[in-house]
C-alpha positions in Angstrom: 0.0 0.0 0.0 1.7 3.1 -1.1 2.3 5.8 1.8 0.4 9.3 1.6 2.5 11.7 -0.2 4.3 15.1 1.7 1.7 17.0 -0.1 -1.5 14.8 0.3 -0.2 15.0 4.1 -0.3 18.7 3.9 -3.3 19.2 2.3 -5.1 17.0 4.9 -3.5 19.7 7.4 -4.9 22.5 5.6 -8.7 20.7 5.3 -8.6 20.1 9.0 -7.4 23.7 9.8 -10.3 25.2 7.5 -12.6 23.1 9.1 -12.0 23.8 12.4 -11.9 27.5 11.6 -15.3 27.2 10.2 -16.5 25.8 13.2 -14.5 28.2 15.4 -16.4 31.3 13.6 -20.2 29.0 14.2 -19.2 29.0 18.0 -18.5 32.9 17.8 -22.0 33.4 15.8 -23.8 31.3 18.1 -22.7 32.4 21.6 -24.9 36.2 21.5 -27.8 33.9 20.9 -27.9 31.9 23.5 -25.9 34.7 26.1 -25.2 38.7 25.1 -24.0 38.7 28.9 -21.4 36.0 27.7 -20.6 37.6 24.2 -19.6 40.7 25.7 -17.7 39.6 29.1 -15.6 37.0 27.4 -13.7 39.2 24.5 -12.8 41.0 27.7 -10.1 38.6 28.3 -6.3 37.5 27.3 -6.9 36.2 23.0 -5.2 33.3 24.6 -8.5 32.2 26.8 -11.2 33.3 24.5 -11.8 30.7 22.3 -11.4 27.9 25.4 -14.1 29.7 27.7 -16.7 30.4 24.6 -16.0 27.0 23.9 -16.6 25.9 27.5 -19.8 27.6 28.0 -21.6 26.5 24.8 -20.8 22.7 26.1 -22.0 24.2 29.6 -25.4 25.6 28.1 -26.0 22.4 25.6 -26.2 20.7 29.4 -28.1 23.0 30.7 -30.6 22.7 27.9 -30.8 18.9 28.4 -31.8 19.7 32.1 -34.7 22.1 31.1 -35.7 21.3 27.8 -35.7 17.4 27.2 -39.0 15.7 27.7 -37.5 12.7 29.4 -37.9 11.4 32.6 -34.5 12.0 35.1 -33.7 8.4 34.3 -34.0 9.5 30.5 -31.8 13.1 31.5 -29.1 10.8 32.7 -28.4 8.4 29.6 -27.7 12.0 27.9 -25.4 13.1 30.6 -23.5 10.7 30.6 -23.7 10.6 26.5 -22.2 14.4 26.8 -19.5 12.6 28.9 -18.9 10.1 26.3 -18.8 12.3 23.1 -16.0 14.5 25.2 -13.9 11.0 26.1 -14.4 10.5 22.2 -16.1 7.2 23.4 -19.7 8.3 21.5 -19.8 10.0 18.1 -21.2 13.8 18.7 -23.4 13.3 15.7 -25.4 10.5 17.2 -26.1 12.1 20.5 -27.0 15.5 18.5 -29.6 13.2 16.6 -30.8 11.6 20.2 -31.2 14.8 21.6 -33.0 16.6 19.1 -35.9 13.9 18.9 -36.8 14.9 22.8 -36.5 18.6 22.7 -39.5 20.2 23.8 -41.4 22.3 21.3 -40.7 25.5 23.3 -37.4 25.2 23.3 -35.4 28.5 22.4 -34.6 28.4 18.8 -30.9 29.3 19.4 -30.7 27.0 22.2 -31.9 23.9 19.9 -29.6 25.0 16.9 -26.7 25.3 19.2 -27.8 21.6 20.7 -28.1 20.0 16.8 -24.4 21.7 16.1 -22.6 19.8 19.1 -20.8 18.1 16.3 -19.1 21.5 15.7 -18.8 22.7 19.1 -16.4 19.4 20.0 -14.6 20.0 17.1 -13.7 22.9 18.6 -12.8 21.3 22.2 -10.8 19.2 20.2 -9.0 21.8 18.3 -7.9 23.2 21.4 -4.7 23.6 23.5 -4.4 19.6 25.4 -4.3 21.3 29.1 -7.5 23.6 28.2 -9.1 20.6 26.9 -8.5 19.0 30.2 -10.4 22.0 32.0 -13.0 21.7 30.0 -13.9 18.1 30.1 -13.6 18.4 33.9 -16.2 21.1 34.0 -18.4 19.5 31.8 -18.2 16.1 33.2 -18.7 17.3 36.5 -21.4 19.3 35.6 -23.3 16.7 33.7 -22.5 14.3 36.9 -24.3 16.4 39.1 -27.5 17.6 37.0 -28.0 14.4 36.2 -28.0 13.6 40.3 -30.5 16.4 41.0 -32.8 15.8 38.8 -33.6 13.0 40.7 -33.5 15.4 43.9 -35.5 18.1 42.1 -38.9 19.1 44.4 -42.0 22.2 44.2 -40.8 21.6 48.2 -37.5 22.5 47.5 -34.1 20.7 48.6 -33.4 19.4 52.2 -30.7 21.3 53.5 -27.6 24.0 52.6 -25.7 21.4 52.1 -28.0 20.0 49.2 -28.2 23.3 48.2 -24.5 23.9 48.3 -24.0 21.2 46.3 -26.5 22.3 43.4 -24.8 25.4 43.7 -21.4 23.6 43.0 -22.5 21.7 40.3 -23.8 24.3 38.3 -21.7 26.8 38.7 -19.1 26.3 41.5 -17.1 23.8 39.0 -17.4 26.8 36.5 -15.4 28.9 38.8 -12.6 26.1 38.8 -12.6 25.9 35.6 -11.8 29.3 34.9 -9.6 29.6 37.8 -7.7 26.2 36.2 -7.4 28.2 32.8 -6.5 31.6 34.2 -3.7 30.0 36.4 -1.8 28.3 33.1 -1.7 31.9 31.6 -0.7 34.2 34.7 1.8 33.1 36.5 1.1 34.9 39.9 -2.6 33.4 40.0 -0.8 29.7 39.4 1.8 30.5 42.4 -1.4 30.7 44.6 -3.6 28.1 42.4 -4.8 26.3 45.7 -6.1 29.1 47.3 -7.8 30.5 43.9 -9.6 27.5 43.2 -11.4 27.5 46.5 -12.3 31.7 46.1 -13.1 30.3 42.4 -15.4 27.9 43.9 -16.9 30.1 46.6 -17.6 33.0 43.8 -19.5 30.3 41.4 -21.4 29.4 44.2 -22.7 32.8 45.2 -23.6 33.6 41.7 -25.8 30.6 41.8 -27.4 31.1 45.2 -28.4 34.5 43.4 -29.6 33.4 40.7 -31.7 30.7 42.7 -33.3 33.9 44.7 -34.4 35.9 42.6 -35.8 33.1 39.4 -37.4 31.3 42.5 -40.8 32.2 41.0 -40.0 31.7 37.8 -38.9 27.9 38.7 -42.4 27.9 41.1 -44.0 28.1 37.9 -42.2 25.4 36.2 -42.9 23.0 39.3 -38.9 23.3 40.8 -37.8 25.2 44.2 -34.3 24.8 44.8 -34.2 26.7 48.4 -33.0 25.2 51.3 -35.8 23.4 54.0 -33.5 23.9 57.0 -32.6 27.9 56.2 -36.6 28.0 55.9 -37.6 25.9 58.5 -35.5 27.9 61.1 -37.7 31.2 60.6 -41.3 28.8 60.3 -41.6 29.0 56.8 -41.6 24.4 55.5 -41.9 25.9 51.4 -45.4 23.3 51.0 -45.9 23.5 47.6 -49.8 24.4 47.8 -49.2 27.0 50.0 -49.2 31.0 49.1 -45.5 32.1 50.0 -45.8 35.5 48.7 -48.3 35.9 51.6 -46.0 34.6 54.3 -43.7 36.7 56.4 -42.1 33.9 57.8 -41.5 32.9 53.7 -39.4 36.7 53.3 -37.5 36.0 56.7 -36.2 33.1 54.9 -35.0 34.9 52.0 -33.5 37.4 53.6 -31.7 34.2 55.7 -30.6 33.5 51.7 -29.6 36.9 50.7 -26.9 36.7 53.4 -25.9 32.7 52.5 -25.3 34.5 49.1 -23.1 37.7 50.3 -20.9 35.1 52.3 -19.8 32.9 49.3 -19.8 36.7 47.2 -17.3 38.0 49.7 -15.1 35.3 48.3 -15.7 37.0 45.5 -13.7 40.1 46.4 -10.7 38.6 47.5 -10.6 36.7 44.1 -11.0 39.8 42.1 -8.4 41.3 44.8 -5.7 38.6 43.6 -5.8 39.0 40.3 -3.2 41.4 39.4 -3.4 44.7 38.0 -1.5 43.6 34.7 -4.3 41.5 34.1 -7.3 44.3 33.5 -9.1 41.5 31.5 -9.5 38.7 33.5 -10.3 41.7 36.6 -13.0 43.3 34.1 -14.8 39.6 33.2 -14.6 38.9 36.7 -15.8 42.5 38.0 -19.0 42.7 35.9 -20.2 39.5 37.5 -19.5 40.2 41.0 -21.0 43.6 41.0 -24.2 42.8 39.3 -25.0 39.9 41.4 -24.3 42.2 45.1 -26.5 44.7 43.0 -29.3 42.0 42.8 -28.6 40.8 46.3 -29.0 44.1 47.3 -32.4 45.0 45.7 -33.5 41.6 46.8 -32.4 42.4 50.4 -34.3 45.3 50.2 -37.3 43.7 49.1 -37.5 40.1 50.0 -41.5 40.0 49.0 -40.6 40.6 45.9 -43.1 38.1 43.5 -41.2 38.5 40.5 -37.9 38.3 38.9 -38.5 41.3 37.1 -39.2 43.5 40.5 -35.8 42.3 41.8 -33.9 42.8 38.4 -31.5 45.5 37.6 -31.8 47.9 35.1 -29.9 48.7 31.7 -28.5 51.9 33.0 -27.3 50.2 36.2 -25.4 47.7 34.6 -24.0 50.2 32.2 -22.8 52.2 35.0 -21.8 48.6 37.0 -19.4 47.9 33.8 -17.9 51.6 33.6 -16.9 51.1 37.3 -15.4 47.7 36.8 -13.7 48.9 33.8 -12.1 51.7 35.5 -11.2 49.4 38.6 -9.7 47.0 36.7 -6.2 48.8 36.5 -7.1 50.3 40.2 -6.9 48.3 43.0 -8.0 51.2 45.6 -11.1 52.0 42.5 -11.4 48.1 42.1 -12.3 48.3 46.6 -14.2 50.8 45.8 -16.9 49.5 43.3 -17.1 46.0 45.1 -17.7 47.9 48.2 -20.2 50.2 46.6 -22.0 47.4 44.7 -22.9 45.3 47.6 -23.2 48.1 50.3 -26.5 47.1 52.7 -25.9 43.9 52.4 -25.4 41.4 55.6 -22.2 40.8 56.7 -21.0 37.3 56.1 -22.5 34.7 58.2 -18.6 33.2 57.9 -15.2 34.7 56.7 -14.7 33.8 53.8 -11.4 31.2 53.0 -8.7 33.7 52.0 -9.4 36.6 53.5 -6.6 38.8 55.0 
């Protein structure tokens, strides 16, 4: 059998780069559909991360879509969990598991969300085309991830979960990994934040897990609606509020105590938060800025909900344009500040409750 020519093997090289660069540009395209928070905070960072992290969170979405939008039973939910796992390993074909999925979408499914499901073919082309230690970081992230939905959905309850540590948990699963994800990625490109990778990766942790518990607060009518609570019994039960599902919690004040009880569960993983942002250094005004604009929009969103725990909707809770605007400008200016950086977290999350704990590495 005669051996491919110099040439043939070149030209193979320059199909495969064209190919992957088509599929690069499809992941750029399709991330402002499915996230314009995403597709503005993530060009915000070195060239170097870019690709990896829009990469990561269209894999992180496609699993979140299985979670919401697949009419399957949590048994069902699991088998394509674990298929995500598989097509990652390079154990499954992505094409298959596209095909799979897209015969149990539900009808009311996001358009972008199902295109971006059907193009998983293209999306792991892209994993695959990546640097080996950021593919690593990925496939941690999104096996984890895909672990741990797949556990609660067979936790999921209108009566909510059974305790903070349940709820911790969810927390970690969704978004906590997230945060070592990025913390993983951020500490192969600067080298102060990999001299103090230990530490990072638990305020990484810590800061995905208060974006999540604020999140959780203020959508919790939203998932009321959809049949789901995922507060705490045990934070509720401690002010007389036991989240029955037939009951009218908008009318109970012992229902509000208990979000207030939350608000200050979230502030204490967001002072983690801080100190993360704090680490970062100056030369690094990206990662600060991508960082920044999260932290200060979810104290801003603690803080309205703190201020008005009976709120009913996520829309009375929910900050406005010209906030967030002004929220970014801030961050931006901070981000080659350290005294302005102080400043703006400070300002963002004044009024809240102090934390209920310290958070790990703070000075």
């Amino acid at each position: 059998m005669q051996e491919p020519s110099m040439a043939q093997h070149r030209g193979s090289e320059r199909a495969r780069a064209y190919r992957w660069a088509v599929d690069r540009a499809y992941q750029d395209a399709a991330l402002p559909g499915v996230s314009r928070t995403f597709a503005l905070t993530i060009p915000q960072l070195p060239e170097a991360l870019r690709d990896t992290v829009t990469n990561a969170y269209l894999l992180c979405r496609i699993a979140d879509t299985l979670e919401d939008h697949s009419a399957l039973e949590p048994g069902g939910k699991q088998d394509l969990f674990i298929g995500l796992q598989e097509v990652l390993q390079g154990q499954r074909q992505a094409e298959d598991l596209a095909k799979e999925v897209g015969l149990v979408l539900n009808l009311n499914t996001p358009t972008a969300e199902q295109d971006l499901v059907l193009s998983l073919p293209r999306v792991v082309s892209v994993t695959r085309g990546l640097p080996e230690e950021h593919q690593e970081a990925v496939k941690r992230c999104v096996s984890i991830m895909g672990g741990g939905m797949a556990r609660f959905q067979r936790l999921k309850s209108p009566a909510g979960l059974p305790d903070r540590a349940a709820f911790e948990s969810y927390c970690y699963y969704v978004a906590g990994v997230v945060g070592e994800m990025l913390t993983d990625l951020f500490a192969m490109e600067v080298e102060s934040i990999g001299e103090r990778r230990e530490e990072m990766m638990e305020l990484g942790r810590r800061f995905g897990l208060g974006l999540q518990a604020t999140n959780v607060i203020k959508d919790v009518w939203d998932d009321r609606q959809r049949g789901l609570c995922w507060l705490p019994r045990d934070v509720f039960a401690d002010v007389g509020c036991d989240l029955e599902p037939d009951e009218d919690w908008s009318a109970d004040p012992a229902f509000r105590k208990g979000i207030v009880r939350m608000v200050a569960i979230g502030t204490e993983h967001m002072e983690a938060a801080r100190t993360y942002i704090h680490n970062v250094p100056v030369s690094e005004p990206g990662i600060r800025r991508f960082c920044a604009w999260a932290a200060t929009m979810s104290f801003a969103t603690l803080r309205r909900i703190h201020k008005r725990p009976g709120f009913v909707s996520a829309d009375q809770v929910k900050i406005s344009r010209s906030q967030v605007r002004r929220l970014a400008l801030w961050s931006n200016y901070g981000a080659e500040r350290d005294g302005a950086m102080r400043m703006v977290l400070a300002w963002s999350g004044r009024g809240l409750p102090r934390p209920l704990v310290k958070s790990n590495g703070d000075g």
